[in-house]
C-alpha positions in Angstrom: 0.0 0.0 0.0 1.5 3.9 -0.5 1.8 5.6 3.0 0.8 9.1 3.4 4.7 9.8 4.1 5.4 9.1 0.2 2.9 11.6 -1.1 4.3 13.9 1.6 7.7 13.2 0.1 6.4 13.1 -3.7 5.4 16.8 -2.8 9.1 18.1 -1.3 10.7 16.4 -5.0 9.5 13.6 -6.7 13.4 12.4 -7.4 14.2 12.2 -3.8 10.9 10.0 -3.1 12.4 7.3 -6.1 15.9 7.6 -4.4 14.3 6.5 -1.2 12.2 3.8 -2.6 14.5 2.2 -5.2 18.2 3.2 -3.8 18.8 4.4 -0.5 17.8 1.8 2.7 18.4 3.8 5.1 15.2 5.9 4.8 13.9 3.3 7.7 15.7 5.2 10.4 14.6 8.3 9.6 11.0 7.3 9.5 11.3 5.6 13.0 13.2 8.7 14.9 10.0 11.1 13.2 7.6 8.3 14.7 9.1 8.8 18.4 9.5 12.3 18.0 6.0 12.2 17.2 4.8 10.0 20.2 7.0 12.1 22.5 5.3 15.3 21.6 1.6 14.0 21.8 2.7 12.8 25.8 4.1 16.3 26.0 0.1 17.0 25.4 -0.8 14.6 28.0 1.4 16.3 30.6 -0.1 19.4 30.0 -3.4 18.3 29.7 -3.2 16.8 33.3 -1.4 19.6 35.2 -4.2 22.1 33.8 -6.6 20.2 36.2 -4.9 22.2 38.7 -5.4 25.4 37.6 -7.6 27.8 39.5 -8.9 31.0 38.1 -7.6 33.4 40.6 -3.6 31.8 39.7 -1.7 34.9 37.8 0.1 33.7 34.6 3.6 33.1 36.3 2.0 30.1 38.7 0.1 28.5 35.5 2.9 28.5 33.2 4.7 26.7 36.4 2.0 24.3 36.8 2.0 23.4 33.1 5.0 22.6 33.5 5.7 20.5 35.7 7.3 17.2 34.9 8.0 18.5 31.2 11.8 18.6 31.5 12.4 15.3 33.1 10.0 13.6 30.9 11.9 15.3 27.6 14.9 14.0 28.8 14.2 10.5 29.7 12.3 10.1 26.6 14.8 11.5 24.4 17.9 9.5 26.4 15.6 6.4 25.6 14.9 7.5 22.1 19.3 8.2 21.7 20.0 4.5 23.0 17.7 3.1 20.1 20.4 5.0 17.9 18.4 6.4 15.0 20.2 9.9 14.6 18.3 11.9 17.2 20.7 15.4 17.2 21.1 17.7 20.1 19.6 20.5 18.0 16.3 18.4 17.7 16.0 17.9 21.6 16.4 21.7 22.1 14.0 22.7 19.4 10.8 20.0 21.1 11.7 22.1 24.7 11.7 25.1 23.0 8.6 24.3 21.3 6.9 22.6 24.7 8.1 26.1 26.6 6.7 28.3 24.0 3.3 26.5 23.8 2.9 26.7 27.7 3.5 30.2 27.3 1.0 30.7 24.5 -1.4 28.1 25.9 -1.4 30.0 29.8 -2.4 33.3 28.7 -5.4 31.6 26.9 -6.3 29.5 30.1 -6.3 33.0 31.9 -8.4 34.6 29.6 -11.2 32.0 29.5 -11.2 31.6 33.2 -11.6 35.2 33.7 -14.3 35.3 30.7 -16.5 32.5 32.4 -15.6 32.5 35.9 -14.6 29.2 36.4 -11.6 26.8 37.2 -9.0 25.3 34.5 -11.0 21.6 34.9 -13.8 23.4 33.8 -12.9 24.7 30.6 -10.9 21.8 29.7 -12.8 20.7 26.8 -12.0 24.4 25.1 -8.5 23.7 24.8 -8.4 19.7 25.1 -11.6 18.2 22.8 -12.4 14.9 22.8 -9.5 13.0 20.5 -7.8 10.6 19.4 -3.8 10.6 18.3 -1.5 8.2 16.3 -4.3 6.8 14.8 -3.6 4.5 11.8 -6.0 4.4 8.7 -6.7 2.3 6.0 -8.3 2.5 2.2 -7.9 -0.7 0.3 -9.8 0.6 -2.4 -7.7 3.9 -2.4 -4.3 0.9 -1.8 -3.8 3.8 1.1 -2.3 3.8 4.4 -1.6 6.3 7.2 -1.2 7.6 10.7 -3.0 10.8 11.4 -1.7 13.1 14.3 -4.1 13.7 16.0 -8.4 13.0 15.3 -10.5 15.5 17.4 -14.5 14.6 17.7 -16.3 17.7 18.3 -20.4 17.2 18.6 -20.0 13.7 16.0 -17.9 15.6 13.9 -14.2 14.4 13.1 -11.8 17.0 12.5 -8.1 15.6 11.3 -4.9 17.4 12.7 -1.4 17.9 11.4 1.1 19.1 14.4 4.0 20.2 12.4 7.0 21.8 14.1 8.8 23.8 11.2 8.4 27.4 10.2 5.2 28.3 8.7 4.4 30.0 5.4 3.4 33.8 6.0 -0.6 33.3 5.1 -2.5 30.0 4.9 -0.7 26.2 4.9 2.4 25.0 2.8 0.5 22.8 -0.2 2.5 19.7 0.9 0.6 20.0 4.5 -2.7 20.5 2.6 -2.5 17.4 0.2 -1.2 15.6 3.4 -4.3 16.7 5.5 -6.6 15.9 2.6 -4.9 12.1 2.5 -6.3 11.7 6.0 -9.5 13.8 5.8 -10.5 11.1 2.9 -9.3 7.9 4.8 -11.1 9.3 7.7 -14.3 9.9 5.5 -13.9 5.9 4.6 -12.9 4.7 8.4 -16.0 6.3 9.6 -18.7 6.9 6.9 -19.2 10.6 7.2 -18.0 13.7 5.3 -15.3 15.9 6.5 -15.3 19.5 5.3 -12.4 20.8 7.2 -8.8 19.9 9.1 -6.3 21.9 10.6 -2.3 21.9 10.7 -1.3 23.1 14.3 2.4 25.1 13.4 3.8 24.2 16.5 6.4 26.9 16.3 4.3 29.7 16.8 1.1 28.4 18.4 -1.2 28.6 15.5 -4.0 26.6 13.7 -5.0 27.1 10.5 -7.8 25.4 8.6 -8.0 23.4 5.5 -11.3 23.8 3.4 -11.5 20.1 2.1 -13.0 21.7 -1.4 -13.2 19.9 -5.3 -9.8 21.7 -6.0 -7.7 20.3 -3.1 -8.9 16.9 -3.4 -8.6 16.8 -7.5 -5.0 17.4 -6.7 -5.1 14.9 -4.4 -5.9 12.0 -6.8 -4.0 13.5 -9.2 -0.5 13.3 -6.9 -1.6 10.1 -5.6 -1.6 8.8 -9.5 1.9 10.1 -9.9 3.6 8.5 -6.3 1.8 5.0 -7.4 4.0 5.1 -10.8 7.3 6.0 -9.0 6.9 3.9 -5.4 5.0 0.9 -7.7 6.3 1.3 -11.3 9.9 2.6 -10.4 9.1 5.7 -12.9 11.6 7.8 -13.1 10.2 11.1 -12.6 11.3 14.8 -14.2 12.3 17.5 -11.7 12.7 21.0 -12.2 15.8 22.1 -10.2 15.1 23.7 -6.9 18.6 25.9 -5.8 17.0 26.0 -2.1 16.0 22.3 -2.1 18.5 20.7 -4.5 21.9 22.7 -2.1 20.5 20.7 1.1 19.7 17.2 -0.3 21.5 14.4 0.7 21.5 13.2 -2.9 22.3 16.1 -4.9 25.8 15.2 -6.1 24.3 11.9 -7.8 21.2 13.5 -8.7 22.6 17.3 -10.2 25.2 14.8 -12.1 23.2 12.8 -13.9 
């Protein structure tokens, strides 16, 4: 079956997706350090999820950023210590860059705990389901008629409606979503529409680096392309075709395969 991750890398450069499937092994290792990454990050969640119970409304911001969190830091570094000893590449820069995103989102996500306490009167555990909906994470789906298979962030269930969630941690484009995180969100908004027999009309990619959600209309136009792309990763990942790339100068100058692939 094609996983969402090849369509997600058909969309960065079509050559580096063949590379992967047809040349290079080693693209295993990095799949498995993004899976723990992920996992890590979604208990990071958790954690902050449970110390909000504590939260009272008359708490000034300094005391709910410290109650958010608590337990954080030890749990980043046991995690990523276990991660290290599976020895899958994870880099000191990476380890800095998931506190600095925990830190930043406690930050972000206390001033909006204060404000809605203050707006309704009530307690943290009161208001929880305004900043933690009903959900579901890491949650593998399934098309055999679509021969497609992923794992979707996050799944959040508001009122019978299912919403599907990218939580991406690089820097985000100025206005909107990058296409590759909207073709990637569409990939699970349409397996999610088969899991579950229902329509979904819009996801969101959560741009972990500066505590924003934005919305994907899941329109005609975004999910033409869809099928379209999905077409094009079946004849490279299936068919071994070889695909034609326009040169990128920003892409192409940090590829791992560009002295091969510029060459010939």
């Amino acid at each position: 079956m094609i996983n969402v991750s090849s369509i997600k890398q058909h969309m960065y450069c079509p050559m580096q997706l063949y590379i992967k499937n047809h040349i290079d092994t080693s693209e295993r290792e990095n799949y498995r350090l993004a899976i723990e990454i992920k996992k890590l990050k979604i208990d990071i969640q958790d954690l902050i999820q449970k110390n909000m119970r504590k939260i009272k409304k008359d708490m000034a911001i300094a005391e709910i950023e410290n109650i958010l969190s608590e337990n954080i830091d030890s749990y980043i570094e046991s995690t990523t210590d276990s991660i290290k000893s599976m020895d899958i590449g994870l880099e000191t820069a990476q380890i800095k860059e998931i506190k600095d995103n925990s830190y930043f989102n406690i930050k972000i996500t206390s001033l909006k705990i204060k404000q809605v306490m203050l707006t309704y009167d009530k307690d943290a555990y009161a208001v929880m389901d305004m900043f933690f909906p009903n959900c579901m994470y890491s949650y593998m789906l399934k098309d055999k008629t679509l021969d497609l298979i992923g794992v979707c962030d996050k799944i959040e269930i508001v009122e019978g409606k299912y919403y599907p969630v990218l939580l991406k941690s690089g820097n985000p484009p100025l206005k909107g979503v990058w296409n590759q995180d909207a073709i990637e969100l569409i990939s699970y908004a349409i397996l999610l529409e088969e899991e579950f027999d229902t329509d979904i009309f819009v996801g969101f990619v959560d741009y972990e680096k500066i505590g924003d959600r934005r919305p994907v209309v899941m329109d005609v136009t975004i999910r033409k392309e869809f099928f379209n792309i999905i077409r094009e990763v079946k004849e490279i990942v299936e068919n071994r075709k070889l695909p034609n790339v326009k040169k990128s100068h920003k892409k192409c100058e940090i590829c791992e395969y560009k002295d091969n692939c510029l060459k010939n």
